[in-house]
C-alpha positions as a Markdown table, in Angstrom:
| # | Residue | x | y | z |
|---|---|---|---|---|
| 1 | Unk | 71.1 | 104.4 | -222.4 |
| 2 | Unk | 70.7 | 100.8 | -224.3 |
| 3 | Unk | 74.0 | 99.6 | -224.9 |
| 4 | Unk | 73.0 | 96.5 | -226.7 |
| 5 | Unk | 69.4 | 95.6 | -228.3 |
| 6 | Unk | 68.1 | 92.4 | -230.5 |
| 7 | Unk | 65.0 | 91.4 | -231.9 |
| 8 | Unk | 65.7 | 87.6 | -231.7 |
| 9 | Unk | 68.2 | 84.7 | -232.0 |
| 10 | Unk | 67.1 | 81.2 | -232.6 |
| 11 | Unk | 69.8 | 79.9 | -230.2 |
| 12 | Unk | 69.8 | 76.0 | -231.2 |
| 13 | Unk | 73.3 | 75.2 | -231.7 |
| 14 | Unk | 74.1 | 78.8 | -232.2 |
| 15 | Unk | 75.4 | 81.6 | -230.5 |
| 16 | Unk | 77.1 | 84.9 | -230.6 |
| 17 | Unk | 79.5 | 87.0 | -228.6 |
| 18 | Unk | 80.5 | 91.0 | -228.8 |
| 19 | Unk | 83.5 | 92.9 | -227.9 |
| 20 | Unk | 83.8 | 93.5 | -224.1 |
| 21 | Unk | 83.4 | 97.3 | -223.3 |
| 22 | Unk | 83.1 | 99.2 | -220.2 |
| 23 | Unk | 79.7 | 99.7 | -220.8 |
| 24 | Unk | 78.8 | 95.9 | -219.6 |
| 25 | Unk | 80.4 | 96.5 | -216.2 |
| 26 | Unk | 77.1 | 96.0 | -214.5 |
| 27 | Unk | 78.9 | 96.4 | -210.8 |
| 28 | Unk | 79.6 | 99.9 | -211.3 |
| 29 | Unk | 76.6 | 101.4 | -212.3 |
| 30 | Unk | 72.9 | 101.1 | -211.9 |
| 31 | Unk | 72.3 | 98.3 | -214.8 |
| 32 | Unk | 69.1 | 96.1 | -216.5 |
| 33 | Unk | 69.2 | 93.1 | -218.6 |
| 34 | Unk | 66.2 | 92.1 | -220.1 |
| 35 | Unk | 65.0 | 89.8 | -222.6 |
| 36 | Unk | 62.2 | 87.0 | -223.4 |
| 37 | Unk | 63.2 | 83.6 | -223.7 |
| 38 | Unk | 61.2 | 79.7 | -224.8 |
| 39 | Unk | 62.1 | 76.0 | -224.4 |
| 40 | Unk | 60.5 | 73.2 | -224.5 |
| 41 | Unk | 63.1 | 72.6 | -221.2 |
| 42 | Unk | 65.9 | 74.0 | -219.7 |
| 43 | Unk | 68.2 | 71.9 | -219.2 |
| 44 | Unk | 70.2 | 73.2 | -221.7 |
| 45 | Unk | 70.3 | 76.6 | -220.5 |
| 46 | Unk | 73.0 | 76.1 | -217.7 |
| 47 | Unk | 75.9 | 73.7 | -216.8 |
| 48 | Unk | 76.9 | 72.5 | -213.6 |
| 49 | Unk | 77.6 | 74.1 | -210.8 |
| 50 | Unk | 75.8 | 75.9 | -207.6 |
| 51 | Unk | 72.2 | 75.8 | -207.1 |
| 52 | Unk | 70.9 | 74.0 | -211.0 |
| 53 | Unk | 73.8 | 75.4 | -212.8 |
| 54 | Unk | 75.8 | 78.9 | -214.4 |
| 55 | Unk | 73.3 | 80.4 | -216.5 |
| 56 | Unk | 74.4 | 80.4 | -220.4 |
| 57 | Unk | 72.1 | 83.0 | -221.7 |
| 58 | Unk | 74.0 | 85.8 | -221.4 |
| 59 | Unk | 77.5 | 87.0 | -219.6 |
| 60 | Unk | 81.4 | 87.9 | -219.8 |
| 61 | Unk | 82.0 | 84.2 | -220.1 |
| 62 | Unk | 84.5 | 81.4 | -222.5 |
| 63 | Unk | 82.7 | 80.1 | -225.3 |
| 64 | Unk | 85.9 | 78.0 | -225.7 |
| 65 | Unk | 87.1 | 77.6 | -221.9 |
| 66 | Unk | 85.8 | 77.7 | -218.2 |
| 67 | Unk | 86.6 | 81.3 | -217.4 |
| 68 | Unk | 82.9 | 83.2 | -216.2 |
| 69 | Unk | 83.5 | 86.6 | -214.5 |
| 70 | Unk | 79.4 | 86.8 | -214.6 |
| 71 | Unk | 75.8 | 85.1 | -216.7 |
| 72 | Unk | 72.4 | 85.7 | -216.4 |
| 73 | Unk | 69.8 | 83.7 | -217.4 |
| 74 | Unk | 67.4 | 80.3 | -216.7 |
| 75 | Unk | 68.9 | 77.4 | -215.4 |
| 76 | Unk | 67.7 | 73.7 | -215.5 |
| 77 | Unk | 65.1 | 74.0 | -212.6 |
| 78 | Unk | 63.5 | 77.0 | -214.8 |
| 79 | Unk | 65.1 | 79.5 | -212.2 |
| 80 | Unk | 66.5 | 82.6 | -213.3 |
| 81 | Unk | 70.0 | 83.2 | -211.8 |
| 82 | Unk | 72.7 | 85.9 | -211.6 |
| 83 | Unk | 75.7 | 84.8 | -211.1 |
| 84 | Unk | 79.6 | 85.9 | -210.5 |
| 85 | Unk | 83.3 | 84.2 | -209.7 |
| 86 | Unk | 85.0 | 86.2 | -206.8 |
| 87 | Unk | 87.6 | 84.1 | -205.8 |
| 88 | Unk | 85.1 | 81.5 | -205.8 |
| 89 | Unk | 81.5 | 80.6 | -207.6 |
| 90 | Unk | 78.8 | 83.0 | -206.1 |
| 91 | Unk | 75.3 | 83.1 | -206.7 |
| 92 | Unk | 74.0 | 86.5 | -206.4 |
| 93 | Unk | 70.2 | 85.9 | -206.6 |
| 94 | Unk | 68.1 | 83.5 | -208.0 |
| 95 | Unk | 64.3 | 84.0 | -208.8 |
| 96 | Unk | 61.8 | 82.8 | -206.2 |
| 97 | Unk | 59.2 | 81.3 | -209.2 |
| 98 | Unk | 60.1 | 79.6 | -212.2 |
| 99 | Unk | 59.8 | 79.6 | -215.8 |
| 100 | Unk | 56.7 | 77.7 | -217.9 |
| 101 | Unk | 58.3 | 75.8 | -221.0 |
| 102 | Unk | 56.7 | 76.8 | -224.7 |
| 103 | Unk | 55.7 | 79.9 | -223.4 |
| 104 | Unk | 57.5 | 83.2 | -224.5 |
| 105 | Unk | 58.3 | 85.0 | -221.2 |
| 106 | Unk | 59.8 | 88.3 | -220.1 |
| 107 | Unk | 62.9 | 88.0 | -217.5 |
| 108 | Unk | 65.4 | 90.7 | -216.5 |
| 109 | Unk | 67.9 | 91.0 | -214.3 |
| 110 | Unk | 68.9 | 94.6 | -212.5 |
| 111 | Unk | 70.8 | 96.2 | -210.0 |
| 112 | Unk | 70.7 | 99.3 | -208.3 |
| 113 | Unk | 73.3 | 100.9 | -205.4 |
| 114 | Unk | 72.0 | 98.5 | -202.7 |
| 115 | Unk | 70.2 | 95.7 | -203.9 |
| 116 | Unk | 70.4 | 93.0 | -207.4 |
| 117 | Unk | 66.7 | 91.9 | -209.0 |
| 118 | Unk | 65.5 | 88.7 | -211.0 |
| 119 | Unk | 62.1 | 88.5 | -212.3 |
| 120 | Unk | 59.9 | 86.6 | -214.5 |
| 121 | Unk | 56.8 | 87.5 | -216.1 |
| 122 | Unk | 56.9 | 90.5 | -214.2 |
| 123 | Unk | 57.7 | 88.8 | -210.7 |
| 124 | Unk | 60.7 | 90.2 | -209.2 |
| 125 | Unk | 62.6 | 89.1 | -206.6 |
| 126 | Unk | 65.3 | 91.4 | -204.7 |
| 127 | Unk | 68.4 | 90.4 | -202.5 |
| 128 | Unk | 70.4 | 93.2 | -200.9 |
| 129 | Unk | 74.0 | 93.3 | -202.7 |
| 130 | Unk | 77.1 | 92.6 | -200.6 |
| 131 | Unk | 79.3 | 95.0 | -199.6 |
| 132 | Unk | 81.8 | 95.1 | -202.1 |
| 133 | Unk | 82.1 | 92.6 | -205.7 |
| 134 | Unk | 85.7 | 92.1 | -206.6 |
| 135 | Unk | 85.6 | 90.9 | -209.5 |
| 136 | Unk | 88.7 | 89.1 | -211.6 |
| 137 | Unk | 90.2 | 90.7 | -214.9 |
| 138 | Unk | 89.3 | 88.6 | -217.0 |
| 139 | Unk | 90.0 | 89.2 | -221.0 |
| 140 | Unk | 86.4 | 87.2 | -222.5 |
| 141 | Unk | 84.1 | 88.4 | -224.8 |
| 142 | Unk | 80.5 | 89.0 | -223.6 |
| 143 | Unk | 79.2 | 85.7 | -224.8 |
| 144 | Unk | 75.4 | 85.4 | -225.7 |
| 145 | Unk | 74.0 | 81.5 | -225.5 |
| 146 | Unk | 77.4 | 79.6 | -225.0 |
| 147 | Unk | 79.5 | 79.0 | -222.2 |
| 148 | Unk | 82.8 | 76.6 | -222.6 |
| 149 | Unk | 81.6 | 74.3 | -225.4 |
| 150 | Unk | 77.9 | 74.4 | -224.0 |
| 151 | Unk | 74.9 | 76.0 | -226.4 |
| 152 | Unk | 71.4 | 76.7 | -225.3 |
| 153 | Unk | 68.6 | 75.5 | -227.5 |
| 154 | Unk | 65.5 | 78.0 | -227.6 |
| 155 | Unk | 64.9 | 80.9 | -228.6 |
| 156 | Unk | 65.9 | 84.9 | -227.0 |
| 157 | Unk | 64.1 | 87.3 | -228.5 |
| 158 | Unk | 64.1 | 91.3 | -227.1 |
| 159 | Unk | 67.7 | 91.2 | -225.7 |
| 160 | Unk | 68.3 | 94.8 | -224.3 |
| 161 | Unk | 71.2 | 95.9 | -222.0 |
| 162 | Unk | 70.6 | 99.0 | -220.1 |
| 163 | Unk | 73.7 | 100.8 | -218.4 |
| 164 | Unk | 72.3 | 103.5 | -216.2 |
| 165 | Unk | 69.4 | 102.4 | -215.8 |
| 166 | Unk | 67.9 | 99.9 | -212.6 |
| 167 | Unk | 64.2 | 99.3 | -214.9 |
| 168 | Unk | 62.3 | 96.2 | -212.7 |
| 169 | Unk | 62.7 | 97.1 | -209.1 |
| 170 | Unk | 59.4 | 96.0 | -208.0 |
| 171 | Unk | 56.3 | 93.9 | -209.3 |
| 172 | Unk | 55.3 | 94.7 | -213.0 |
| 173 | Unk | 53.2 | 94.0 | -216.2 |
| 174 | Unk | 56.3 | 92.8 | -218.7 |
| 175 | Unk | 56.8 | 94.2 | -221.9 |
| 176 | Unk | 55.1 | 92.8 | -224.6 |
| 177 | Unk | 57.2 | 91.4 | -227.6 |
């Protein structure tokens, strides 16, 4: 069932943010995000932190303040992460390829009962969940291209949240736009 669906944001020095629901608790149910994204870089795209940065693309995150239970998206080394705060910054997978700049591309991010997926372009990479995600209450907004002060520039176009659903499990030919 889509929760959420776009058809494009222009995200230079913009952003947006929806009420938080039940429906985006990704942990407790079998879960896709999915959307294309372009930069001419993207450095923009994360801040620092971990492995190249907290994704800003999309996650229950601050647009005004540092609190990030979760965020999906490219980071500055053109990665695609998924990350998560349990009592501590945790990356839960990070894509083994990385993104072209100018290029409209395809990336999700799923999760099944067992095991979290990244992919771009159709490229997936898997990582075997732990055993249990405590996550923090945490009372943010699902924020879409900001993250405490910090704005993407580029452009998101086909956002789609699926609860229910774990869509890219394995290789395949992306959507086209």
């Amino acid at each position: 069932i889509p929760i959420f669906t776009s058809d494009g944001f222009q995200l230079t020095g913009n952003d947006l943010a929806t009420p938080y629901t039940s429906d985006f608790e990704w942990f407790n149910d079998n879960y896709t995000i999915e959307g294309f994204v372009k930069a001419s870089d993207w450095s923009s795209w994360s801040v620092p932190g971990l492995i190249n940065g907290i994704p800003l693309l999309i996650g229950r995150m601050g647009q005004t303040n540092d609190v990030n239970q979760w965020s999906f998206g490219p980071v500055s080394s053109g990665k695609v992460h998924f990350y998560y705060f349990s009592g501590g910054q945790k990356l839960l997978i990070s894509s083994n390829n990385t993104l072209p700049t100018n290029e409209l591309v395809h990336i999700s991010f799923c999760k099944d009962a067992n095991n979290a997926y990244v992919s771009i372009a159709g490229v997936v990479t898997s990582l075997a969940l732990p055993s249990s995600i405590a996550l923090p209450v945490v009372s943010e907004n699902i924020s879409v291209g900001c993250y405490n002060y910090s704005r993407i520039a580029g452009f998101l176009g086909g956002l789609r949240i699926t609860k229910g659903v774990a869509r890219y499990k394995n290789n395949f030919t992306p959507p086209i736009k």
